[in-house]
LOKE-138254 format. One line per field, with one value per atom (N, C-alpha, C, O): residue number from 1; x, y, z; residue in three letters. Coordinates in steps of 0.05 Angstrom, whole numbers, plus 5000, padded with zeros to 4 digits. Each point is the difference from the previous one (the first is absolute). Example, Ala and Ser with C-alpha at 12.3 -4.5 7.8 and 13.67 -1.06 7.14 Angstrom:
2
pos = [1,1,1,1,2,2,2,2]
X = [5264,4982,5018,5021,4972,5016,4985,5010]
Y = [4886,5024,5024,5000,5021,5024,5022,5022]
Z = [5156,5000,5000,5013,4973,5001,5014,5004]
code = [ALA,ALA,ALA,ALA,SER,SER,SER,SER]
# end
This chain:
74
pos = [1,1,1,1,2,2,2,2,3,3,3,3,4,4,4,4,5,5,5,5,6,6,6,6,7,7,7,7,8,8,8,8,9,9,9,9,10,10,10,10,11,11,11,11,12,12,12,12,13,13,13,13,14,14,14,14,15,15,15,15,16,16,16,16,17,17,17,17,18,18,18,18,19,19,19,19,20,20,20,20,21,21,21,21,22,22,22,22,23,23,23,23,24,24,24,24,25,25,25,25,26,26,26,26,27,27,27,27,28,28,28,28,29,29,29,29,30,30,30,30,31,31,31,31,32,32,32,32,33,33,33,33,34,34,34,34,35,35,35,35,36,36,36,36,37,37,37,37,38,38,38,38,39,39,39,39,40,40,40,40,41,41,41,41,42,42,42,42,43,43,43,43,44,44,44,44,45,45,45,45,46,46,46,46,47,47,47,47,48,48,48,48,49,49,49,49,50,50,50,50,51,51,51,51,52,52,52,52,53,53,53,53,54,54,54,54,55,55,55,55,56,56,56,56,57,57,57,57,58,58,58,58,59,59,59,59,60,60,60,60,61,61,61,61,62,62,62,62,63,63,63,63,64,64,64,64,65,65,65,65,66,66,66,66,67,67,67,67,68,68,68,68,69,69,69,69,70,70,70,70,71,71,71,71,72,72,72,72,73,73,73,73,74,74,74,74]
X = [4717,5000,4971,4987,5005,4973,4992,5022,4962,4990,5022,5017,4977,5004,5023,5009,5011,5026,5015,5022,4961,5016,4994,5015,4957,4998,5016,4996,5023,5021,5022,5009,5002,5020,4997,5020,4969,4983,5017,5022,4959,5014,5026,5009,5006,5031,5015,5014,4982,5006,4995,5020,4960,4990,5021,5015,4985,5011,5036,5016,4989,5031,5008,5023,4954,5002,5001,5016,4968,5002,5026,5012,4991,5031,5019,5019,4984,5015,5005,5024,4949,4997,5012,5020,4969,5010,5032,5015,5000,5029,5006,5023,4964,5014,5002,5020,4958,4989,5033,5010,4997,5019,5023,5018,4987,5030,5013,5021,4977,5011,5022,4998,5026,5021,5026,5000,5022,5025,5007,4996,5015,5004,4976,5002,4977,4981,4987,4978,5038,4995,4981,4983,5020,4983,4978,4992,4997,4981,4990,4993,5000,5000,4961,4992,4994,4978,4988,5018,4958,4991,4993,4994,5008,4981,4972,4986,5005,4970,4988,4978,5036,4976,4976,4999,4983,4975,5010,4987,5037,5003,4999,5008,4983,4991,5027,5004,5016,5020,5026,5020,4974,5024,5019,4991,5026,5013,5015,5010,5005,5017,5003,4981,5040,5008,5010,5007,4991,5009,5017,4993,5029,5016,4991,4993,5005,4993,5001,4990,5023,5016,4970,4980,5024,4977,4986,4980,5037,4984,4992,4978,5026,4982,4981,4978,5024,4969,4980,4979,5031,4979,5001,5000,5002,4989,4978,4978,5033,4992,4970,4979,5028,4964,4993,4983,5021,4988,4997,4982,5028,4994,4980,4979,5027,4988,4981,4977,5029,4988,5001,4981,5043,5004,5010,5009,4989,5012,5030,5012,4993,5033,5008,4992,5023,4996,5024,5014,4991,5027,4995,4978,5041,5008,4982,4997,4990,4982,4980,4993,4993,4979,4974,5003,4980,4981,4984,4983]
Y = [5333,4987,4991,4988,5017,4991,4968,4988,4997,4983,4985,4981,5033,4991,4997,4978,5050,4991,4982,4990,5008,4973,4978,4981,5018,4969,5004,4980,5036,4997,4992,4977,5040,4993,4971,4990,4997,4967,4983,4988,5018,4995,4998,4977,5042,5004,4981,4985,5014,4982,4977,4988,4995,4978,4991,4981,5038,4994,5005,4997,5010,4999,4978,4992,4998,4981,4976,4982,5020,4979,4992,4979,5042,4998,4995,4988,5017,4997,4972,4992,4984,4983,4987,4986,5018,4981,5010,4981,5046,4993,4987,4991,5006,4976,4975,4985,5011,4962,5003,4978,5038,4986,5009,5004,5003,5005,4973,5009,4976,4980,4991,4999,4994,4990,5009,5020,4963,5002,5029,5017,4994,5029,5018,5021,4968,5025,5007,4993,5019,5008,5028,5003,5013,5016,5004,4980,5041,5015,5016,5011,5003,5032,4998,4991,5014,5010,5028,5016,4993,5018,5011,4988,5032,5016,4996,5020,4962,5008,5023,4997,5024,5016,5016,4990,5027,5008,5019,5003,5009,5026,4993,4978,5041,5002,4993,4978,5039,4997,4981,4994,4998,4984,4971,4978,5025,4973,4994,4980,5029,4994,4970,4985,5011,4964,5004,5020,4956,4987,4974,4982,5024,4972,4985,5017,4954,4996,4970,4986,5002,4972,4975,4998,4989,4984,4980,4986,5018,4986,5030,4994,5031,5018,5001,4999,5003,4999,4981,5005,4977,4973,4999,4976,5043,5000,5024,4999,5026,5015,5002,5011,4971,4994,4984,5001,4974,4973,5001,4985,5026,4999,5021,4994,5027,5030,5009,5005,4999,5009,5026,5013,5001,5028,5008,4983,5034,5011,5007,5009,4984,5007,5035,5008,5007,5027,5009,4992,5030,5019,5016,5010,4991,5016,5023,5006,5007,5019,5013,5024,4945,4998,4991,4981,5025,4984,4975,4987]
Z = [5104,4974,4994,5017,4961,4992,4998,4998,5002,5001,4972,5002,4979,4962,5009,5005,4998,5001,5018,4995,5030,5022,4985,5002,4974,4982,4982,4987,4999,4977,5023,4997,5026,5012,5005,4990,5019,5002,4978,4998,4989,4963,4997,4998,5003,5000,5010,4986,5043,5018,4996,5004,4989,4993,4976,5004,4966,4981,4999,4981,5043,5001,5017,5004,5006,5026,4977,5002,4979,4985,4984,4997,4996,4979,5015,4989,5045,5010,5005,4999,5010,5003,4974,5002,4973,4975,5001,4996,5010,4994,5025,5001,5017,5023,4987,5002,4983,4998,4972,4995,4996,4979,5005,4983,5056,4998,5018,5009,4996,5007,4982,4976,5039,4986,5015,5014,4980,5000,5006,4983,5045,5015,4990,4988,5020,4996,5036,5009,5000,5027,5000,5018,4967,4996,4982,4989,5005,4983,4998,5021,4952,4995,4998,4978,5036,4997,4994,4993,5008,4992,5027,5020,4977,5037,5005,4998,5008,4998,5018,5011,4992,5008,4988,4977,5024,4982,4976,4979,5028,4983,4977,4992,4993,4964,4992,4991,5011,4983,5011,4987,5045,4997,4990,5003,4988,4980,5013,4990,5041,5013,5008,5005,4995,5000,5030,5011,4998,5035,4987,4985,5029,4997,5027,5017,4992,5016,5004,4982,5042,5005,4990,5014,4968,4996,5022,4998,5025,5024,5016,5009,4998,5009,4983,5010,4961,4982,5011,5011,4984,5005,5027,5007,5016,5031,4998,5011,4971,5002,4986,5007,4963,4994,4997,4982,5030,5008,5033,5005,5016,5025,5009,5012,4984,5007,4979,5007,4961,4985,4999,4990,5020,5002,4967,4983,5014,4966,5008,5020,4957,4995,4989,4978,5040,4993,5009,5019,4961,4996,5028,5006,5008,5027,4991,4977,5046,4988,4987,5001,4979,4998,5011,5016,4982,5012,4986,5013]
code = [UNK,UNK,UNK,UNK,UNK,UNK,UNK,UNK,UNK,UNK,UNK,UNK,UNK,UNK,UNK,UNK,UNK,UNK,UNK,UNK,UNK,UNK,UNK,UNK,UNK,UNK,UNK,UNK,UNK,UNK,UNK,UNK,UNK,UNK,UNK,UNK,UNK,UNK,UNK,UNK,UNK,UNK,UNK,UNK,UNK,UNK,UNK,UNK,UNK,UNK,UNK,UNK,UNK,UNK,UNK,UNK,UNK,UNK,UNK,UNK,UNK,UNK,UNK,UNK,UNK,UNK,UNK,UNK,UNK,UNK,UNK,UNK,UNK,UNK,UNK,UNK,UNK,UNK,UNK,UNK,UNK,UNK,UNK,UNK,UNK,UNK,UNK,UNK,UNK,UNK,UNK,UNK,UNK,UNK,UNK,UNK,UNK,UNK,UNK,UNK,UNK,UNK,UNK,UNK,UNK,UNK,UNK,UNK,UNK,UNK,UNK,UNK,UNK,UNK,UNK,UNK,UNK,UNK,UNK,UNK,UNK,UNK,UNK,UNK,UNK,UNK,UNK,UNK,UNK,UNK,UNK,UNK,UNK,UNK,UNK,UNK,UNK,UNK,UNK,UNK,UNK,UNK,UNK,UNK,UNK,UNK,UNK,UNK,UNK,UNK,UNK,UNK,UNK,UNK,UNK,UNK,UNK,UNK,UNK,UNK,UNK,UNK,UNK,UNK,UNK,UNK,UNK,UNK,UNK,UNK,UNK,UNK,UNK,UNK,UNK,UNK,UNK,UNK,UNK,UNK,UNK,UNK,UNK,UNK,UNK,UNK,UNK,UNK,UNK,UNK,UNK,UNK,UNK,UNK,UNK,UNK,UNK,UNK,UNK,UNK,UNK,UNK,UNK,UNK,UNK,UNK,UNK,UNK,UNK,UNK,UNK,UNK,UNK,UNK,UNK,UNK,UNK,UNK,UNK,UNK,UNK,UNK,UNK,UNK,UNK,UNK,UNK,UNK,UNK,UNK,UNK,UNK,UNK,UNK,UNK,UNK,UNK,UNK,UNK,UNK,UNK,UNK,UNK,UNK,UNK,UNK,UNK,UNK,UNK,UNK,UNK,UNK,UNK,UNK,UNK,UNK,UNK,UNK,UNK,UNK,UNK,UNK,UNK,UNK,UNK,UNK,UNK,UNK,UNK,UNK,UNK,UNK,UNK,UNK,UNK,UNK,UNK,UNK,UNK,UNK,UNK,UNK,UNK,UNK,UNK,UNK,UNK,UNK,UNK,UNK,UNK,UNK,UNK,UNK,UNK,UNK]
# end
């Protein structure tokens, strides 16, 4: 992978990481055990959603800082 495109894949990741973070901060409430995030992996076109227990989220990117990703992506 070229330099440019591992810095758009960067990008991607960063900006799904973000959206992912703001629909965390406004799902709190009454049975909200889960949540539908975005995949952050690099690919151009993926929109794929992760449902995912709101306490593995918040281990997974408040402890580790690993990206949240559809089985199979990278």
């Amino acid at each position: 992978m070229s330099s440019v495109a591992n810095d758009i894949s960067v990008g991607r990741r960063a900006l799904r990481r973000s959206v992912n973070e703001r629909i965390r901060s406004v799902s709190e409430g009454p049975g909200s055990d889960t949540i539908d995030v975005f995949c952050e992996c690099g690919r151009v076109r993926c929109a794929e959603r992760v449902r995912i227990p709101i306490t593995e989220f918040d281990e997974t990117v408040g402890d580790t800082g690993r990206p949240i990703v559809v089985r199979g992506h990278a």
